[in-house]
N, C-alpha and C positions, 0 to 999 in steps of 0.2 A: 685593497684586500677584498676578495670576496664573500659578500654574503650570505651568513646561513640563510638556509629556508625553513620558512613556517613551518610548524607541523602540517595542516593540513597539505600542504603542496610535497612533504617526505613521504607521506602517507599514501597518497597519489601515486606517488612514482614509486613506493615500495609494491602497491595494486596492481602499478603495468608493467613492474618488474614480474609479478607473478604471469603476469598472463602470458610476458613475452616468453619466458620459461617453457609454456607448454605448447609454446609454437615454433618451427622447424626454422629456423634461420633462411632467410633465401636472399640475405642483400649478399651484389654478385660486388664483391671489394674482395681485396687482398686481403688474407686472412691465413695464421697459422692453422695448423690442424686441430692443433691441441692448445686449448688455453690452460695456466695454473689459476687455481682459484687463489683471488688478490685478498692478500694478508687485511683485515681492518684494523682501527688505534680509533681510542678517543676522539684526535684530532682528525679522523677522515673525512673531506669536503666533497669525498661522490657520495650522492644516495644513494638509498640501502639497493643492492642488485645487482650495479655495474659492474660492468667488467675492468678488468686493466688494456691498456693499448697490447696487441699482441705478441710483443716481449717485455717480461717484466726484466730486470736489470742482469739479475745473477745469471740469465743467459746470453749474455752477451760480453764475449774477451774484453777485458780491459782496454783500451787506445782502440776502441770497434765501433760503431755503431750501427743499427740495422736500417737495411732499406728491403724496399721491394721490387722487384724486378727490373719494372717499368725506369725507375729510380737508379736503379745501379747503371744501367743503360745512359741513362741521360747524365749522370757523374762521369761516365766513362766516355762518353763525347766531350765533356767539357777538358777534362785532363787529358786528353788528343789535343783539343785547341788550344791549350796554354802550352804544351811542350813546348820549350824552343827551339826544337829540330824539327817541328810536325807546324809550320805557319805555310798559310797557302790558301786552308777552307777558307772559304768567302761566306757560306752563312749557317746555321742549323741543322737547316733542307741535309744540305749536300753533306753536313757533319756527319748525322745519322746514318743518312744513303751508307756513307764509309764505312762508318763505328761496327754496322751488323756482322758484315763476313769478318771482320777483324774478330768482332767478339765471338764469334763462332769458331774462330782458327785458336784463338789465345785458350776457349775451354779443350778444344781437342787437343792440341799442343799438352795441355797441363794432365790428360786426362792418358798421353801416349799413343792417341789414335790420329797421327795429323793425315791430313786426307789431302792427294799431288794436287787435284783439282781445286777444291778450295783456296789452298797456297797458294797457286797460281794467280786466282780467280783476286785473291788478296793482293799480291805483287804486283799486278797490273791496275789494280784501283789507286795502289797507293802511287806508281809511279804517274799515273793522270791527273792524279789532285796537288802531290807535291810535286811533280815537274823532274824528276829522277830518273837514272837507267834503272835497269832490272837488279843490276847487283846493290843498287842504293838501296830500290825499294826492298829488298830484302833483307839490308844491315837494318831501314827501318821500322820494317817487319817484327822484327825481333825484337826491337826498342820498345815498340806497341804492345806483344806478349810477354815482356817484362814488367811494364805497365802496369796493366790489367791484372798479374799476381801480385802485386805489389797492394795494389789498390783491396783487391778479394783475392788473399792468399787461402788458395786451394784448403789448406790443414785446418782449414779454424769454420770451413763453413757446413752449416745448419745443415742434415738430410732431410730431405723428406718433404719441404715448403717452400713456398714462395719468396722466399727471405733470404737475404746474401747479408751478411758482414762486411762492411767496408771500413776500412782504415781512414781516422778520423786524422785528416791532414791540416785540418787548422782547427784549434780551438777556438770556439766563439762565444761572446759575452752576450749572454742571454737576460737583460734588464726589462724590469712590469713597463708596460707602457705610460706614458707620459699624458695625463690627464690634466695636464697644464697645457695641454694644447688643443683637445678639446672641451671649449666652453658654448653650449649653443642657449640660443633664444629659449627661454622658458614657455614665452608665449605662441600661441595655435595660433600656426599663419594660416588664412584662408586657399583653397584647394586650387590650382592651377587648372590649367585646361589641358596639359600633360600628367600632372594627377590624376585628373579625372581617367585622359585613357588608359595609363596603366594601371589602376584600379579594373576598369571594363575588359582590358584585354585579361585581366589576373584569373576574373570572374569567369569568362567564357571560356579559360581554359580549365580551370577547376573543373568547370559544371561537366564540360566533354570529357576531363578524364575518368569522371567518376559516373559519368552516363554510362558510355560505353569504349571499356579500357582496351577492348580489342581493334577497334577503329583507329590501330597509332597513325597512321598516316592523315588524319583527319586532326589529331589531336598535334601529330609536330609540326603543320602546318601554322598551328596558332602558337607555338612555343616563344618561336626565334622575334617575331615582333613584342611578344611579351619581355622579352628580357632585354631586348636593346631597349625596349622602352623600362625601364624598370632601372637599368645604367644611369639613363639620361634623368629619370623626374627623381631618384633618392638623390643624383649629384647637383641638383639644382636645390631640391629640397635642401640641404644641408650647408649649401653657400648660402640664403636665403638667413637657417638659423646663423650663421655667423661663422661657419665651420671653413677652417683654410682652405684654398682650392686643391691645394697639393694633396692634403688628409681627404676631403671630401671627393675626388677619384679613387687615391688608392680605396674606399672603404664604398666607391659604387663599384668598382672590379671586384670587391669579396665578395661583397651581396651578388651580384650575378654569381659566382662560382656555386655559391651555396646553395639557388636558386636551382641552376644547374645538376647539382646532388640531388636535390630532393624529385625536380619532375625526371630527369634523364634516367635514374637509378631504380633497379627495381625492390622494394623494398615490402613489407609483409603486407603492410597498410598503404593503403593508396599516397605516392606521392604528390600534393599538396601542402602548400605553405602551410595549411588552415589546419590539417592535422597532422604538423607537427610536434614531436614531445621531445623527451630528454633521451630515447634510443637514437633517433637523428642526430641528435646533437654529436651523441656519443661516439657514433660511426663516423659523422662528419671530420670530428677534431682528431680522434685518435687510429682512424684509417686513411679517409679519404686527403687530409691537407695535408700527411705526412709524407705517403706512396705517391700522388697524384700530381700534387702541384708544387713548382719548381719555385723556389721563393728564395732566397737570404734567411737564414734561422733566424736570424734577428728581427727579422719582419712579420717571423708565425705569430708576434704579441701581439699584431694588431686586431688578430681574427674575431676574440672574445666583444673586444669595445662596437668592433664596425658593426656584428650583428645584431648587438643589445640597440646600439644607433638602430639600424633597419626594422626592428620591430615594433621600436618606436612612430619608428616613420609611417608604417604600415600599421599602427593605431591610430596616428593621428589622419588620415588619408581614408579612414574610414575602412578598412579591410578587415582588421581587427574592430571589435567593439572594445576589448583590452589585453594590451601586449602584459599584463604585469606575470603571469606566470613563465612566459615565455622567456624576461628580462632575469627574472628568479631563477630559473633552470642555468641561462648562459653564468649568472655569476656564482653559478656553484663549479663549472669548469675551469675560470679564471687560473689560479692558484695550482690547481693541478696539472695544468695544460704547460703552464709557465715550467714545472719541476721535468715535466715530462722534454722542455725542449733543451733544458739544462742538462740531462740525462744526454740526451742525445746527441746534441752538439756543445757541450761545455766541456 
């Protein structure tokens, strides 16, 4: 269950909740137009400020869930590959390559503008991938823009954003994570020699980006060593405390994703680990791993544990002088994050 926060640390984030208020939003994420301001209760576990994830439930049809563009796309690739009339693609690459003119023909189609060239242009993709004449590729033409209104039926979708409706084809059991499987070392292991560089590389990228932030080519030069190093010394770190090898990957792949958010993204404040707060968090959880990255719903529980883990890591490593506000913040999303993926996919 997750932990209230101190007063002081609510009081904090009720402070840069105000400030964030009078500053223009510029993180470039999937984002509806229009938010509703989120109902509070007694029992509410976001600090005073936040926003809701950008649909709150009542808009969204029953048996629906929302995605974002990016998202529906890659849903709409995957249910191509499982059809059992459409076997053939050989990997992602070339699923995609397909999926686009498809989903470009199934919106015109739905929309009554079909266009010969495109059809065409479709007919002949699909007869090279599944190995079909023209009159096949065209019965399974039609199967694919069956599909795709099946999956986002035209009548039920959202105007105006970046947000489709999809028809929620399996329900999934959305259970807290399992803290019987993380048990690490209590005690401070001494600093590696792969510590130590990804502490150095962490440092010199900090300092460059907030030297001078117009110098990107100077500063993404030093990114990509930093984060492959940053994979390798939290997953050694963490088999070291005791942590299984199988959890301690999946949980150095989140820590780079997030890692990823914060320098790759542009955000109001400079992104760096070092000042990050609870709007990161927030953007993180309830934009960026929903629209963004492609996971098992049942796997989003992990996000909460792996990062509280990583900042730990990055106290003990010397980066932090103390992760404890940062641990504070992630366990006030726990619980919320969890309801929100229940919403979603339950």
């Amino acid at each position: 269950m997750a932990k209230k926060k101190k007063k002081k640390t609510i009081a904090k984030c009720k402070a840069k909740a105000d400030q964030r208020k009078a500053r223009k939003k510029k993180l470039r994420l999937v984002k509806m137009k229009q938010q509703k301001q989120r109902p509070r209760s007694g029992n509410d576990h976001f600090p005073q400020g936040f926003d809701l994830p950008p649909l709150v439930p009542d808009e969204v049809p029953p048996g629906f869930r929302s995605v974002g563009m990016s998202e529906a796309l890659s849903e709409f690739v995957k249910a191509i590959i499982k059809h059992p009339e459409l076997q053939g693609v050989e990997s992602m690459e070339q699923a995609f390559k397909l999926a686009m003119p498809l989903w470009n023909h199934a919106i015109a189609t739905e929309r009554g503008q079909v266009n010969a060239a495109l059809k065409s242009e479709c007919c002949k993709a699909v007869m090279q991938a599944f190995k079909v004449n023209f009159q096949e590729a065209e019965l399974l033409l039609e199967k694919i823009v069956t599909l795709k209104q099946e999956m986002f039926p035209p009548d039920v979708q959202p105007q105006g954003g970046p947000v489709m409706f999809m028809r929620k084809g399996t329900r999934h059991v959305i259970e807290p994570f399992d803290y019987s499987r993380l048990v690490l070392d209590e005690k401070k292991l001494p600093l590696t020699e792969e510590d130590e560089r990804f502490v150095a590389l962490l440092t010199e990228l900090d300092e460059s980006k907030l030297a001078d932030s117009e110098d990107y080519d100077k500063w993404a030069r030093l990114y990509d060593p930093m984060e492959e190093q940053c994979a390798k010394s939290f997953r050694d770190w963490m088999e070291r405390k005791g942590v299984d090898q199988g959890l301690a990957a999946d949980f150095a792949f989140m820590a780079t994703f997030f890692t990823n958010f914060v320098y790759q993204y542009d955000h109001d404040d400079p992104g760096v680990l070092s000042n990050t707060d609870e709007f990161f968090f927030e953007d993180f959880f309830y934009d960026f791993v929903l629209r963004k990255i492609m996971m098992e719903p049942e796997e989003h529980v992990d996000w909460a544990p792996a990062l509280r883990i990583f900042f730990l890591y990055l106290e003990e490593v010397g980066y932090f002088p103390d992760a404890g506000t940062y641990v504070d913040t992630l366990n006030t999303f726990e619980e919320p994050f969890l309801q929100l993926l229940r919403r979603e996919f339950g």
